[in-house]
DSSP file (Angstrom, degrees, kcal/mol; ACC not computed):
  #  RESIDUE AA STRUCTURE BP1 BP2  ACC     N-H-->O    O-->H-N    N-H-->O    O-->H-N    TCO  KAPPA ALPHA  PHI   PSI    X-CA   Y-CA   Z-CA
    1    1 A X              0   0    0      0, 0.0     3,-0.1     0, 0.0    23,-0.0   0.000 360.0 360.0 360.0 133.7   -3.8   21.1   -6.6
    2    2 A X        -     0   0    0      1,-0.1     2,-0.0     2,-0.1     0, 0.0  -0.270 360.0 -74.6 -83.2 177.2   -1.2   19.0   -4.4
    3    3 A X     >  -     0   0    0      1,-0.1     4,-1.7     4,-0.0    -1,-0.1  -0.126  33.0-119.6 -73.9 162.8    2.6   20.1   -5.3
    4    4 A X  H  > S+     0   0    0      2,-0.2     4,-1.7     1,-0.2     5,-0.2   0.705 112.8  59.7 -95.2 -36.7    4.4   19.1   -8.5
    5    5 A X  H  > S+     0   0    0      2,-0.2     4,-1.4     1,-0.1    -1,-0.2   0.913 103.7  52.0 -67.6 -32.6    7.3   17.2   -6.6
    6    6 A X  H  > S+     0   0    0      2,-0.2     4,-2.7     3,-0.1     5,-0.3   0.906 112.3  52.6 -81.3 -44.4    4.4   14.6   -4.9
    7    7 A X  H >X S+     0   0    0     -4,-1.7     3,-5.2     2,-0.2     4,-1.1   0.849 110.4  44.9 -28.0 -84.4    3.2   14.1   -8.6
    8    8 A X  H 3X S+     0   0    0     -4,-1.7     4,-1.6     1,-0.4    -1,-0.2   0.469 110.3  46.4 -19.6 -63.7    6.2   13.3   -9.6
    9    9 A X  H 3X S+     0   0    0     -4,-1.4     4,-1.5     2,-0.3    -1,-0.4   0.409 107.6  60.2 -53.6 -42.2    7.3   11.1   -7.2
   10   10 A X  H <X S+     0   0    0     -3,-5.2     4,-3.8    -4,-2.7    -2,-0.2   0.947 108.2  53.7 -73.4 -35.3    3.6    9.3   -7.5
   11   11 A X  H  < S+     0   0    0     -4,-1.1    -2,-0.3    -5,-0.3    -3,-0.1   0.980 112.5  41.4 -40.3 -83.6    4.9    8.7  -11.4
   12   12 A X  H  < S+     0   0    0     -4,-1.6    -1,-0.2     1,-0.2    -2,-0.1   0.644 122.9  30.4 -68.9 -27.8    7.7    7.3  -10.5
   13   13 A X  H  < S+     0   0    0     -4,-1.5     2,-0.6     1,-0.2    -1,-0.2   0.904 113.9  60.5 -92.0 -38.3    7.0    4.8   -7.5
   14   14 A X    ><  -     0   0    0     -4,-3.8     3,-1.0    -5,-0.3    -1,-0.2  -0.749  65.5-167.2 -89.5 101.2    2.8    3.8   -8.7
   15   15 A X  T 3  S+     0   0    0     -2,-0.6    49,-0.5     1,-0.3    -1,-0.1   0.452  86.6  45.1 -64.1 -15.0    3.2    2.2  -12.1
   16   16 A X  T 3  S-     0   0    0     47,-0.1    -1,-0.3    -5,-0.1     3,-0.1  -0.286  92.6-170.3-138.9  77.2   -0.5    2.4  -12.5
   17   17 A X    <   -     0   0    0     -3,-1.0     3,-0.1    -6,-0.1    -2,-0.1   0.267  31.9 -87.9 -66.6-171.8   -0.9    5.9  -11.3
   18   18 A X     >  -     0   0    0      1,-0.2     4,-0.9     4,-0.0     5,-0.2  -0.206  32.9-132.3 -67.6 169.6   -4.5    7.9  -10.5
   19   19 A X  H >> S+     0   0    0      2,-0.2     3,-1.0     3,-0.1     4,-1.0   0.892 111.0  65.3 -86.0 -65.2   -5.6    9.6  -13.9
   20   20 A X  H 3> S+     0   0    0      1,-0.3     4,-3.0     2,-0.2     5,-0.3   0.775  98.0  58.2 -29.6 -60.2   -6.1   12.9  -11.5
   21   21 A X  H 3> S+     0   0    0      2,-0.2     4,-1.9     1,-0.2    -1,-0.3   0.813 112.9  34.6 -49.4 -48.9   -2.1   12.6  -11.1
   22   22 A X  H <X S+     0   0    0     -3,-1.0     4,-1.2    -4,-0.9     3,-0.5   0.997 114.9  54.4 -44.5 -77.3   -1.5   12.9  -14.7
   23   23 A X  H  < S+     0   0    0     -4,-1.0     4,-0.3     1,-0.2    -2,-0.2   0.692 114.2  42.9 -53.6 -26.0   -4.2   15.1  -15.3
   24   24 A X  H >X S+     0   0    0     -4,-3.0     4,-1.5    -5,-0.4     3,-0.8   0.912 113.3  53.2 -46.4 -64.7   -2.5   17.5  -12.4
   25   25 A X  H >< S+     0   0    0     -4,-1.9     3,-0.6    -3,-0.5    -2,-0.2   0.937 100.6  61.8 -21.1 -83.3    0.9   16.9  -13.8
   26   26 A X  G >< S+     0   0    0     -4,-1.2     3,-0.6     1,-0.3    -1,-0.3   0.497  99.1  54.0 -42.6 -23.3   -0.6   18.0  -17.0
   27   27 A X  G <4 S+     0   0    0     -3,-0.8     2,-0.3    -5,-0.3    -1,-0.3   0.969  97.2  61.6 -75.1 -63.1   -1.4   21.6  -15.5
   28   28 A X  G << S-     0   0    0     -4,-1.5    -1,-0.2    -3,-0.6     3,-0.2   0.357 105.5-139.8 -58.6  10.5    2.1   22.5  -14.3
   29   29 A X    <   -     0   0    0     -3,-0.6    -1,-0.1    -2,-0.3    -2,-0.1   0.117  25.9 -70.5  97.0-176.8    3.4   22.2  -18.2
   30   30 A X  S    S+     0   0    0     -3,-0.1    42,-0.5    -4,-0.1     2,-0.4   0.589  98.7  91.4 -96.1 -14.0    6.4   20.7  -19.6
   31   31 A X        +     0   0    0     -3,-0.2     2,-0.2    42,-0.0    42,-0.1  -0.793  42.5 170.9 -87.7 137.5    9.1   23.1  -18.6
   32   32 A X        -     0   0    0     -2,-0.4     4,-0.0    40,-0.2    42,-0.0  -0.875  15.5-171.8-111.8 104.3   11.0   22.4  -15.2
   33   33 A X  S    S+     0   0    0     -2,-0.2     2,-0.2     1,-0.1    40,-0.1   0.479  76.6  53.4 -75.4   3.9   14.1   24.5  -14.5
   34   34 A X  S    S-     0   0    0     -3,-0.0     2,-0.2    39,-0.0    -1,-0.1  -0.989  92.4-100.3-139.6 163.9   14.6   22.2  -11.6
   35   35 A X        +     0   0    0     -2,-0.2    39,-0.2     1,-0.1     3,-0.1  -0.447  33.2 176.1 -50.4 115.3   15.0   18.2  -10.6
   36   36 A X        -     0   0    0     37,-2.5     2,-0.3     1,-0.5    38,-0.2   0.769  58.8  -3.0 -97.6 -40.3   11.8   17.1   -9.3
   37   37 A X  E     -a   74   0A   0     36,-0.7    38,-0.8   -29,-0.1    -1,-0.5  -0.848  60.9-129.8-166.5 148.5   12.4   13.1   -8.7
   38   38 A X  E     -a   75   0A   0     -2,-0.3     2,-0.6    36,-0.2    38,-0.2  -0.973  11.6-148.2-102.3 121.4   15.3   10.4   -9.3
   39   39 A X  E     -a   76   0A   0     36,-3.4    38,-2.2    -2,-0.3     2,-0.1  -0.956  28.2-173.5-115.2 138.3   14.7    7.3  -10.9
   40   40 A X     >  -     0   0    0     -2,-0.6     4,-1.0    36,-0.2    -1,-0.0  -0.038  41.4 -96.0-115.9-177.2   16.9    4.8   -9.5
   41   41 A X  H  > S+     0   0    0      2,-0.2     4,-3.3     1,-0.2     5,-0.2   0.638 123.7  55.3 -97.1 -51.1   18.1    1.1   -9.9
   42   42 A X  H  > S+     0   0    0      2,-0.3     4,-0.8     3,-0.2    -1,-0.2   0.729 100.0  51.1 -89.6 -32.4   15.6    0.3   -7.3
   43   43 A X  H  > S+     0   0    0      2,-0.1     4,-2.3     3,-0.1     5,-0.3   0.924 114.3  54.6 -65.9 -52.3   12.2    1.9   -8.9
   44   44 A X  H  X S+     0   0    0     -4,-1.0     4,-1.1     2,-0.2    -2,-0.3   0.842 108.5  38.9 -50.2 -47.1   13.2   -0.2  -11.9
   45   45 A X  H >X S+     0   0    0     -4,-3.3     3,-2.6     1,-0.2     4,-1.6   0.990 114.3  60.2 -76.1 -59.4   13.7   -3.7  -10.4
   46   46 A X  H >X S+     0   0    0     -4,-0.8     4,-2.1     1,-0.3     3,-1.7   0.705 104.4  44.2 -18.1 -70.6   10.7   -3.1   -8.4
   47   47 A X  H 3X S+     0   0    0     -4,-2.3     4,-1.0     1,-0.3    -1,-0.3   0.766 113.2  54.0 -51.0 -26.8    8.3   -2.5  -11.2
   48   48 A X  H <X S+     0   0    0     -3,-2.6     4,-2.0    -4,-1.1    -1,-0.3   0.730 103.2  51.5 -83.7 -25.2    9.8   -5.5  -12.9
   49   49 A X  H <X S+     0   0    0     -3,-1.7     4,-3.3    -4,-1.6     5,-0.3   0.808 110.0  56.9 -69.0 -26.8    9.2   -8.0   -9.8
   50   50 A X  H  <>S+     0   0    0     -4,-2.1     5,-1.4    -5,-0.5     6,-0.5   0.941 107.3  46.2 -50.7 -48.6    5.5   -6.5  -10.2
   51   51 A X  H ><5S+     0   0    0     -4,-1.0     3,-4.4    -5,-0.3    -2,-0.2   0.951 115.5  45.1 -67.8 -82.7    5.7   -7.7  -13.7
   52   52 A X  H 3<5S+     0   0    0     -4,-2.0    -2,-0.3     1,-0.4    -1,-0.2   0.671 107.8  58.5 -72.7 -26.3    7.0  -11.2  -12.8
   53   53 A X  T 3<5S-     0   0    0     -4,-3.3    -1,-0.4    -5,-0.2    -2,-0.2   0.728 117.8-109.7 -69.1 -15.1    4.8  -11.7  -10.1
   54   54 A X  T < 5S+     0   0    0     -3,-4.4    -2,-0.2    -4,-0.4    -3,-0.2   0.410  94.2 110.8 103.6 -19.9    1.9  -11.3  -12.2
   55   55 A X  S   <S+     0   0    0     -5,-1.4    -4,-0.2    -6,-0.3    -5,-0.1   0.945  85.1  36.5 -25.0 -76.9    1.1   -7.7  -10.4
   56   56 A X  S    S-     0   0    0     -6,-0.5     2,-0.3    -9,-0.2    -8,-0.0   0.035  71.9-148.8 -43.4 152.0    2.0   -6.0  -13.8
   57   57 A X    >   -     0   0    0     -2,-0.0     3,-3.1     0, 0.0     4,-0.4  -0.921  35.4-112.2-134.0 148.1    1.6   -6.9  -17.4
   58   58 A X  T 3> S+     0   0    0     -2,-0.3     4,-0.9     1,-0.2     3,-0.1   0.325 117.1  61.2 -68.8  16.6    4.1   -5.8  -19.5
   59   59 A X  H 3> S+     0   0    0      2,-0.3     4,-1.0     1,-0.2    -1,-0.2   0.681 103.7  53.8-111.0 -55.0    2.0   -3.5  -21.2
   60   60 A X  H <> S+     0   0    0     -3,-3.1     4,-1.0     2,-0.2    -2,-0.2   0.482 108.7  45.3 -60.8 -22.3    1.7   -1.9  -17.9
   61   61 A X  H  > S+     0   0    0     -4,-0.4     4,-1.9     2,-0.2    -2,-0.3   0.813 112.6  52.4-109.6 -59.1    5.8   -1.6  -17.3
   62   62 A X  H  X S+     0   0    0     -4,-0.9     4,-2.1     2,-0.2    -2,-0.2   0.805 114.2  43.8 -78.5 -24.0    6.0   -0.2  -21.0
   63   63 A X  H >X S+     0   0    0     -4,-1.0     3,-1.8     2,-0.2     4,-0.6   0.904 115.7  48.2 -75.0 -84.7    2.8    2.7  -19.8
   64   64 A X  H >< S+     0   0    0     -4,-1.0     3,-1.3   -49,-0.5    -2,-0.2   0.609 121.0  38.9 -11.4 -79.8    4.8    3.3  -16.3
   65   65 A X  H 3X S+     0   0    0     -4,-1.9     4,-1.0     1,-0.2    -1,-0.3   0.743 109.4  55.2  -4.7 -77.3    8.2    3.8  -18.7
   66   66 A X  H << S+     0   0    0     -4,-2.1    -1,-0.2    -3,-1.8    -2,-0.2   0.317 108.0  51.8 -76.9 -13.2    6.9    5.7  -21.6
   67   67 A X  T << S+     0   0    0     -3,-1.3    -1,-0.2    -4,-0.6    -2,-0.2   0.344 114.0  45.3-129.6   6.7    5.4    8.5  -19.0
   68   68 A X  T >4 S+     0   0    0     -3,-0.2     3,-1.4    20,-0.1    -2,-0.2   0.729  94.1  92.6 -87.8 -26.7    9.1    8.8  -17.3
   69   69 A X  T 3< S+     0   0    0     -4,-1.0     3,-0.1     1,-0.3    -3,-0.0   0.043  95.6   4.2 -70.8 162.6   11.0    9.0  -20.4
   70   70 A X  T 3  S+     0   0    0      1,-0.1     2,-0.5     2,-0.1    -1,-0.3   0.689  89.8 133.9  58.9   2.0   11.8   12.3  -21.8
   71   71 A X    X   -     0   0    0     -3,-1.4     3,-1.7     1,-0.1    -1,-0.1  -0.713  47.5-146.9 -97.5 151.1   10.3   14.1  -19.1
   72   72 A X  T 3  S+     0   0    0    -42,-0.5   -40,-0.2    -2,-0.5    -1,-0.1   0.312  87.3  64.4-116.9  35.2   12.5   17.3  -17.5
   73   73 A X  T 3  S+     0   0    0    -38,-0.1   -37,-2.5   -42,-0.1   -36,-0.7   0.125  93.1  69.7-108.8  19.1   11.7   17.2  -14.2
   74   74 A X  E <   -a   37   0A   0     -3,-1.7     2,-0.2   -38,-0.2   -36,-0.2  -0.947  60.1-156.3-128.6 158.0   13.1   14.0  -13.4
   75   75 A X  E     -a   38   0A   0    -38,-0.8   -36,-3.4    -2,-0.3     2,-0.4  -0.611  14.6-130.9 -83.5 156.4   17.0   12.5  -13.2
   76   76 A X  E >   -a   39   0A   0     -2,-0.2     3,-1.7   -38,-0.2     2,-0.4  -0.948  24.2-113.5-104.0 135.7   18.5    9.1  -13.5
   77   77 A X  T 3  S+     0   0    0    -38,-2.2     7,-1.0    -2,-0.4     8,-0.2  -0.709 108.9  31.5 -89.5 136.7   20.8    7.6  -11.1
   78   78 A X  T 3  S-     0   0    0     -2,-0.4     3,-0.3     4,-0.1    -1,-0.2  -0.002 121.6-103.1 109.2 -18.4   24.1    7.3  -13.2
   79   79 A X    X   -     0   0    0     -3,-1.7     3,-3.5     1,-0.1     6,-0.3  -0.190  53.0 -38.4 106.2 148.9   23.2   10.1  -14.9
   80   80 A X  T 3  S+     0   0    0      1,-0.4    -1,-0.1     5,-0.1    -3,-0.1   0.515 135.0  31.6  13.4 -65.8   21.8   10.9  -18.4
   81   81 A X  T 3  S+     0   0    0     -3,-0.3    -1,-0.4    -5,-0.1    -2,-0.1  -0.059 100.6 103.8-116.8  25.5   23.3    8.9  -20.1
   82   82 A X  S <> S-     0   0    0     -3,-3.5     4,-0.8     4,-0.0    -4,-0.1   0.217  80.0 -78.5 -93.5-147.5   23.7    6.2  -17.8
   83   83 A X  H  > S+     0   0    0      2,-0.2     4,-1.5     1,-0.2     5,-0.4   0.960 128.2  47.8 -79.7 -50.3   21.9    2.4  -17.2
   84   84 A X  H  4 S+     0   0    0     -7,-1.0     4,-0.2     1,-0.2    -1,-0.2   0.648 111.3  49.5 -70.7 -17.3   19.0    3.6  -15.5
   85   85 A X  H  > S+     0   0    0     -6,-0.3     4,-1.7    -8,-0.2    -1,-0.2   0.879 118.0  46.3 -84.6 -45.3   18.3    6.5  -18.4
   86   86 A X  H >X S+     0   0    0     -4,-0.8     3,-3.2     2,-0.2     4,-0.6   0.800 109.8  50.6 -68.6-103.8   18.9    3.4  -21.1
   87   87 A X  H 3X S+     0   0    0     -4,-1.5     4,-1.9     1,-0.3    -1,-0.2   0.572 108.2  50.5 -38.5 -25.7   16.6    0.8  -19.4
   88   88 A X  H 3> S+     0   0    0     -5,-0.4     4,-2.4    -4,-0.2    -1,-0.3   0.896 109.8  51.2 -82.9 -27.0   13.6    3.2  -19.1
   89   89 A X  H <X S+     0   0    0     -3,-3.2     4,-1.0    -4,-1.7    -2,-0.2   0.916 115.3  53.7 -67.4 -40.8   14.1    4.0  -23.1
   90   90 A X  H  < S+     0   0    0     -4,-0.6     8,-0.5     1,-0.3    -2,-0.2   0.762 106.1  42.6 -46.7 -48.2   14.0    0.2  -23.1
   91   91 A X  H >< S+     0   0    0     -4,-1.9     3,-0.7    -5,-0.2    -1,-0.3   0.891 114.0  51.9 -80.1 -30.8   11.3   -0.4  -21.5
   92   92 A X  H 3< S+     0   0    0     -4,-2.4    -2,-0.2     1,-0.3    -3,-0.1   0.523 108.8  51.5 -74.2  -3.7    9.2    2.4  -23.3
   93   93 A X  T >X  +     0   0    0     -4,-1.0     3,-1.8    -5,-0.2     4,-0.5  -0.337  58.2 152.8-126.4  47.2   10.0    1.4  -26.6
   94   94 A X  T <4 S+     0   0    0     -3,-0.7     5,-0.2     1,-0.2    -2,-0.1   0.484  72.7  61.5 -19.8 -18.1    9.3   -2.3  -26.8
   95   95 A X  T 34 S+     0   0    0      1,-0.2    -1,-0.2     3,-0.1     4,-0.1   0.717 115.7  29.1-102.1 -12.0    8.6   -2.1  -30.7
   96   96 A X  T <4 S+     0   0    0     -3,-1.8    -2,-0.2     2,-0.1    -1,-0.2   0.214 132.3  27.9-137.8  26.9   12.0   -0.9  -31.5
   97   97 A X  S  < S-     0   0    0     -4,-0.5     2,-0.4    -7,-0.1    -3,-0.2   0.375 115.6 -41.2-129.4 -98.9   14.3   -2.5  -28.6
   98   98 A X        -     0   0    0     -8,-0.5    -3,-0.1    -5,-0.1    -2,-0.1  -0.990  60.3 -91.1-141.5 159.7   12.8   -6.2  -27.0
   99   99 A X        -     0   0    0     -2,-0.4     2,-0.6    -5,-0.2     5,-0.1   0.094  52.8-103.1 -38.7 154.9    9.4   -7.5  -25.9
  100  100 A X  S    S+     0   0    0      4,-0.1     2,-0.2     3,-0.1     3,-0.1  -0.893  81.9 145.1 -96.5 131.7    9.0   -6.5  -21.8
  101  101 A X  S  > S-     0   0    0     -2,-0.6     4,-2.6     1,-0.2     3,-0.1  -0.870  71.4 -96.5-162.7 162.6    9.9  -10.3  -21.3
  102  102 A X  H  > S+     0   0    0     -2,-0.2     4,-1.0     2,-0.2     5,-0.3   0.999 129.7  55.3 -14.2 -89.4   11.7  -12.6  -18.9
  103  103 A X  H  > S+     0   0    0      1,-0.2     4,-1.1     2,-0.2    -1,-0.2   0.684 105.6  53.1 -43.9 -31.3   14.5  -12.4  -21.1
  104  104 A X  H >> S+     0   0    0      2,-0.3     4,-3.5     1,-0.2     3,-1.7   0.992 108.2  54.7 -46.1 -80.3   14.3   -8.0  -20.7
  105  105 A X  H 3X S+     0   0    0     -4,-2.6     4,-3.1     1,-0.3    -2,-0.2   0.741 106.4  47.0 -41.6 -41.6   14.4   -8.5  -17.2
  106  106 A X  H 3X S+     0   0    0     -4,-1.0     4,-1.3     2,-0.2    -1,-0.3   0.804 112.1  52.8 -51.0 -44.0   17.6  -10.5  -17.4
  107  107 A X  H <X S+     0   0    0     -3,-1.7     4,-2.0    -4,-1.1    -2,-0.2   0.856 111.5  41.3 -52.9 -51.7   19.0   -8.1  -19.6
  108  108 A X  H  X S+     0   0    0     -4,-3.5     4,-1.7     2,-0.2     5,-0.4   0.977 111.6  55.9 -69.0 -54.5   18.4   -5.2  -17.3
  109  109 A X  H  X S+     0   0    0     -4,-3.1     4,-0.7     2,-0.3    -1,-0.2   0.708 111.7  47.2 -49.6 -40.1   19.5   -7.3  -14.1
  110  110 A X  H >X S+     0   0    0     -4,-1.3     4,-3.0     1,-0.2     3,-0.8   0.955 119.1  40.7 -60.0 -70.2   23.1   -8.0  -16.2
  111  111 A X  H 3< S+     0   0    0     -4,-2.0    -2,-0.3     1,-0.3     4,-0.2   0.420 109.0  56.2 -42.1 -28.5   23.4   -4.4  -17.0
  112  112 A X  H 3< S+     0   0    0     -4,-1.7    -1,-0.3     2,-0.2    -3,-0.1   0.809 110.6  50.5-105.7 -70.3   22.2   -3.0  -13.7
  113  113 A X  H << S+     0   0    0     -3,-0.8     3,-0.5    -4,-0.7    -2,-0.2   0.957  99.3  61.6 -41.3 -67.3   25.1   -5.1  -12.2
  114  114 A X  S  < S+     0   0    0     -4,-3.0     2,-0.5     1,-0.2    -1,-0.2   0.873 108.4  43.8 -46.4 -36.0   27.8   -3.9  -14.5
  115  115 A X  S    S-     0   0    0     -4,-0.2     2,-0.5   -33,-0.0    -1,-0.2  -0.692  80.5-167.4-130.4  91.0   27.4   -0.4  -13.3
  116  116 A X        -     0   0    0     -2,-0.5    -3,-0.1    -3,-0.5    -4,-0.0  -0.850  24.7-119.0 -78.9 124.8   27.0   -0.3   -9.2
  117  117 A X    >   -     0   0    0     -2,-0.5     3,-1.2     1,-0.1    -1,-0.0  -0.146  23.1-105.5 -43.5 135.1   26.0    2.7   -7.8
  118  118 A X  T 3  S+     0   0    0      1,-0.2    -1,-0.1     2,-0.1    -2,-0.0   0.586 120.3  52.3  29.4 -74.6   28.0    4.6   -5.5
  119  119 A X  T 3         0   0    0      1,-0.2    -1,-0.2     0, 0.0    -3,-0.0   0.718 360.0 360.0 -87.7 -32.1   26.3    3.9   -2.7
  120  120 A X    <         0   0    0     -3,-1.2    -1,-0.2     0, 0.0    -2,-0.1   0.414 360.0 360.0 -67.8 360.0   26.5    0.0   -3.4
């Protein structure tokens, strides 16, 4: 079984990852007592050019999402409660936030903007 950190890390970058990775994943459990992976500013737009290029469908960007969210071996850049923690609840929840659209992307792209990283 490969290491929990290259999982992780396949989650976060391949948006339509192998079923074996999940199904790996799924053997190391649900507890982490440490930070495995950061999702960034920069995983996010990625997945979303995917989408506008036609790579993606948004169906595919809500799956990607919905199997970051809530998990507790990953961070957010900004923190917790920051943009990048908000925009993945955003995208994983289409049904009670907006449609993975154009318009999403726009959204995320102001908001993204509003809060510059650090490093930026």
């Amino acid at each position: 079984m490969r290491e929990r950190v290259f999982l992780v890390y396949e989650l976060i970058n391949n948006p339509t990852p192998d079923p074996l990775v999940i199904e790996e994943l799924e053997c190391y459990g649900h507890s982490c007592e440490r930070t495995l992976g950061l999702v960034t500013k920069s995983h996010v737009f990625s997945i979303l050019k995917k989408m506008q290029s036609g790579e993606l469908t948004p169906e595919d960007v809500t799956s990607w999402a919905r199997r970051l969210e809530g998990r507790a071996d990953l961070t957010f850049e900004f923190g917790e409660e920051g943009a990048v923690r908000e925009v993945i609840f955003w995208l994983a929840n289409p049904e009670i936030n907006w449609p993975v659209d154009e318009c999403l992307c726009d959204r995320i792209a102001t908001l993204f903007e509003r809060r510059k990283s650090p490093r930026d």
